[in-house]
MMTF fields as JSON, N, C-alpha, C and O atoms, coordinates in Angstrom:
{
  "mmtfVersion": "1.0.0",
  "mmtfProducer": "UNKNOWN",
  "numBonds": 223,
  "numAtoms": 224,
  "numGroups": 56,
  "numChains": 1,
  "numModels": 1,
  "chainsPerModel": [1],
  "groupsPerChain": [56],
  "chainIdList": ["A"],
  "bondAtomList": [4, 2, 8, 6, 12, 10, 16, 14, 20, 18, 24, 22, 28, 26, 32, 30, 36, 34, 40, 38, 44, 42, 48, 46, 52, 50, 56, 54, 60, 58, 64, 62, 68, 66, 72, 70, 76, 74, 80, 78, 84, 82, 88, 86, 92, 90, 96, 94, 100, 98, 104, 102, 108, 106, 112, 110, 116, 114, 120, 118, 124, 122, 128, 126, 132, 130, 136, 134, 140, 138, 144, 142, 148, 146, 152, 150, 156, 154, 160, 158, 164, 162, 168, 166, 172, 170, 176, 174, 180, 178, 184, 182, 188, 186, 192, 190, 196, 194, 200, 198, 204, 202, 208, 206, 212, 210, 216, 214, 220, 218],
  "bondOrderList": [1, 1, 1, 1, 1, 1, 1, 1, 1, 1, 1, 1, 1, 1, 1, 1, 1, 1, 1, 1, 1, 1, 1, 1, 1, 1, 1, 1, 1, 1, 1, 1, 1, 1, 1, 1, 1, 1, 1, 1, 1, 1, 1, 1, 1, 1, 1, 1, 1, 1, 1, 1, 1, 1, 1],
  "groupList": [{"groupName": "UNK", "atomNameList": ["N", "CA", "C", "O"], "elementList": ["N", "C", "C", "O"], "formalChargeList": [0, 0, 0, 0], "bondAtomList": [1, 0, 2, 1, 3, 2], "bondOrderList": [1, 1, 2], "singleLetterCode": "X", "chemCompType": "L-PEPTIDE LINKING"}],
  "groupTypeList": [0, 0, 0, 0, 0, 0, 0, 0, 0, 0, 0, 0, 0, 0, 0, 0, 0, 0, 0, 0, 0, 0, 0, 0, 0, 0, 0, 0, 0, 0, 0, 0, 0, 0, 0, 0, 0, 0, 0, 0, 0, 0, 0, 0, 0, 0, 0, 0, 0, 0, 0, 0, 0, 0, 0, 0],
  "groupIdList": [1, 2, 3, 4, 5, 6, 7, 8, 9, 10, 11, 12, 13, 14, 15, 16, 17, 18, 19, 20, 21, 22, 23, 24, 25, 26, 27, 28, 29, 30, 31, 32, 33, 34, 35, 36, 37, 38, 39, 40, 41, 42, 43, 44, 45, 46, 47, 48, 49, 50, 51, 52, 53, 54, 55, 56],
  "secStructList": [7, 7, 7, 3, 3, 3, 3, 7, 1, 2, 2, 2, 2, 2, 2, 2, 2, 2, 2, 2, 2, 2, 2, 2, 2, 2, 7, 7, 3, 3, 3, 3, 3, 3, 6, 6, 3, 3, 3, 3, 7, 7, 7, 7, 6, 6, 2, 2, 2, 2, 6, 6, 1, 1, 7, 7],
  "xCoordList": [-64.169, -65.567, -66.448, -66.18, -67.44, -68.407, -69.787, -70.419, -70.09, -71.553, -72.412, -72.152, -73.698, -74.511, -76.258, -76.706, -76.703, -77.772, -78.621, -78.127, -80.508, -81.214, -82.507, -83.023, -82.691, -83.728, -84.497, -84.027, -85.954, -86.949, -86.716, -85.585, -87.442, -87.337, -87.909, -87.116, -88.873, -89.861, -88.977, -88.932, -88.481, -86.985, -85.797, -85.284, -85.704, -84.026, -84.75, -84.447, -85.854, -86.317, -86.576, -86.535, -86.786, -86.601, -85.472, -85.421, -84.252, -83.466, -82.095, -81.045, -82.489, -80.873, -79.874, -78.883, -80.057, -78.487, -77.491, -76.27, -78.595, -78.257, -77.816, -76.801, -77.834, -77.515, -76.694, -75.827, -76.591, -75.42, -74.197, -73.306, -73.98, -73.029, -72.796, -71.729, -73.912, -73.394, -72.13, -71.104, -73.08, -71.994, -70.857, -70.351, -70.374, -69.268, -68.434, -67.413, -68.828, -67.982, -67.864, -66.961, -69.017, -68.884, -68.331, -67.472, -68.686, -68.199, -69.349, -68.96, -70.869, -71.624, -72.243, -72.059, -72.665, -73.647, -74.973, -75.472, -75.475, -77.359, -78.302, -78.912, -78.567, -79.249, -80.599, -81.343, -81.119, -82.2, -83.116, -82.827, -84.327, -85.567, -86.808, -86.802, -87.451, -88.587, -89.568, -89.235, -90.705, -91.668, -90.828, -90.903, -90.117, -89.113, -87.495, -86.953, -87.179, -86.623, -85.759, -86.174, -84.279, -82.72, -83.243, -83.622, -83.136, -83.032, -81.825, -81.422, -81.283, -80.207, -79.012, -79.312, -78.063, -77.126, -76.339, -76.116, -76.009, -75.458, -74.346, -74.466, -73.093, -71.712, -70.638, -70.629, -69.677, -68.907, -68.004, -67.745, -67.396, -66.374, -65.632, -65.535, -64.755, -63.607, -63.962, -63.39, -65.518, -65.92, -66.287, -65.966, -66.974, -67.38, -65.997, -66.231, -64.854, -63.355, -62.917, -62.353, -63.021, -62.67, -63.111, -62.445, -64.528, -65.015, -65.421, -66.489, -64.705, -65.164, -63.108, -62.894, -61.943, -61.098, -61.006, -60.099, -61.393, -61.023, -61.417, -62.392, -60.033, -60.603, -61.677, -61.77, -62.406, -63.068, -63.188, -64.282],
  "yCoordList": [81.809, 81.523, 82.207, 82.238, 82.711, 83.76, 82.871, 82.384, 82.79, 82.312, 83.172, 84.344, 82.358, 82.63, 82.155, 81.16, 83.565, 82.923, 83.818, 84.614, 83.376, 84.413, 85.492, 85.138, 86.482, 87.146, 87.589, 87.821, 87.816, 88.448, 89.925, 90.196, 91.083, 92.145, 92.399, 92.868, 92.184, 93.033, 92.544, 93.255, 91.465, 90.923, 92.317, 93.145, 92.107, 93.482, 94.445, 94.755, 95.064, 96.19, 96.405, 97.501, 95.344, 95.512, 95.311, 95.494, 94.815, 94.595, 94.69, 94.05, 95.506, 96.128, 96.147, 95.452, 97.183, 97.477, 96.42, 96.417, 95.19, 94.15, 93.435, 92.906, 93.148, 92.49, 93.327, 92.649, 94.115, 94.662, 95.019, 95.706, 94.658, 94.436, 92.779, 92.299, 92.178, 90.619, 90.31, 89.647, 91.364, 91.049, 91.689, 90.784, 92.534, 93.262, 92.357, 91.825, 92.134, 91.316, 89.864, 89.203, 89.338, 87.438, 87.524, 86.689, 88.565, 88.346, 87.333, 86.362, 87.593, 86.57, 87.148, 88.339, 86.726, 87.11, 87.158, 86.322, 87.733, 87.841, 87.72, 88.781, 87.035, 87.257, 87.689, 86.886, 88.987, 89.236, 88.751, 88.942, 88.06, 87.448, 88.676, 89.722, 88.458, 89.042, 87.867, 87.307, 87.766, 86.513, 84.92, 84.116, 84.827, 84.17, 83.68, 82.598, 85.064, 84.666, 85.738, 86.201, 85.813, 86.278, 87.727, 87.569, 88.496, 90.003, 90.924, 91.711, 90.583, 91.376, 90.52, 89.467, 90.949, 90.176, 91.579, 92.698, 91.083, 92.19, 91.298, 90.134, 91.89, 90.795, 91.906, 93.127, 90.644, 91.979, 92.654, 91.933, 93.887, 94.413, 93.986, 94.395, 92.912, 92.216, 91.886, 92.104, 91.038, 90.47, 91.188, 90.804, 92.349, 92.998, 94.183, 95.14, 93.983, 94.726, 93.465, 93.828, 92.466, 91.422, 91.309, 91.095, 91.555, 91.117, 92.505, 92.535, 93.768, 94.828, 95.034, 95.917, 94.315, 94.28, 93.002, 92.437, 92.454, 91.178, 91.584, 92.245, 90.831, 91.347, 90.681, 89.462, 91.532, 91.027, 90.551, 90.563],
  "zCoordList": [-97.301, -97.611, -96.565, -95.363, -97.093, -96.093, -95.983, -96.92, -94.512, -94.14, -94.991, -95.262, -95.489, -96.641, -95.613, -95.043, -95.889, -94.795, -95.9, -96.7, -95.691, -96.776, -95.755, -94.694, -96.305, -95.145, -96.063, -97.177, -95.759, -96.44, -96.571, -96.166, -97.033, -97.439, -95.88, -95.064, -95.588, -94.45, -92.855, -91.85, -92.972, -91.773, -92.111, -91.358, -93.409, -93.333, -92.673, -91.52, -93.373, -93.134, -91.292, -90.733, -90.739, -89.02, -88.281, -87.065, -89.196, -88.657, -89.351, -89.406, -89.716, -90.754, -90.154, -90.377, -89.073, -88.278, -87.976, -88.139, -87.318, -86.752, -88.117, -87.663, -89.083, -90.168, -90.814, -91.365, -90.953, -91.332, -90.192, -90.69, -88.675, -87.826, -88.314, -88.697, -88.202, -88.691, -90.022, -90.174, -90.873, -92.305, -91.559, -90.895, -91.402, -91.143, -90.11, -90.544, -88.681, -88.058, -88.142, -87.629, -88.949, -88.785, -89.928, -90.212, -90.881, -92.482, -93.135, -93.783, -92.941, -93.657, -94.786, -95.036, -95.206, -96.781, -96.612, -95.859, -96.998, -96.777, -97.925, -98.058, -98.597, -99.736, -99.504, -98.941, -99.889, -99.504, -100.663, -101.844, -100.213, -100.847, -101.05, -100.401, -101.682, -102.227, -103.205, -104.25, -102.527, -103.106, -103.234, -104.164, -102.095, -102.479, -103.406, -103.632, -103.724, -105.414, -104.069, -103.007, -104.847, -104.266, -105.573, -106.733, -105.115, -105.373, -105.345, -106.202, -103.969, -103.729, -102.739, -102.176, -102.663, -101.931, -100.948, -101.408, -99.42, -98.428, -98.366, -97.984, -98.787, -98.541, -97.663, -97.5, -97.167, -96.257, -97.184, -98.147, -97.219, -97.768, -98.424, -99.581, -97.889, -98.794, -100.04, -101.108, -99.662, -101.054, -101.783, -102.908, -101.812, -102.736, -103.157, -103.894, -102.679, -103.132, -104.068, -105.099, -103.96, -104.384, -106.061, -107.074, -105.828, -107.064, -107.56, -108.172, -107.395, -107.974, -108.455, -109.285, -107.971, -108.611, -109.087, -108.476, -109.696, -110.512, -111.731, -112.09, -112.636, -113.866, -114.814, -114.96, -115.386, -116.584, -117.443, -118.007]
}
């Protein structure tokens, strides 16, 4: 199970690098917000190997 934390668009945008070392070594999830609402999701590797081989 991966830590699930949420960041605004204009937060990634200052601090990407740093959030994307987070996903990669803590293994957390980022759901990025826009007007409040989940837009996009930053997950670490595994998960997105995970659910890009599972079948359909």
């Amino acid at each position: 199970m991966t830590d699930t934390h949420e960041i605004r668009v204009a937060d990634l945008r200052k601090n990407l690098a740093e959030i994307l070392n987070d996903t990669a070594v803590h293994a957390r999830t980022y759901y990025v917000t826009r007007n409040g609402r989940r837009v996009a999701a930053i997950v670490p590797v595994p998960v997105a190997e995970q659910r890009e081989n599972a079948p359909d």
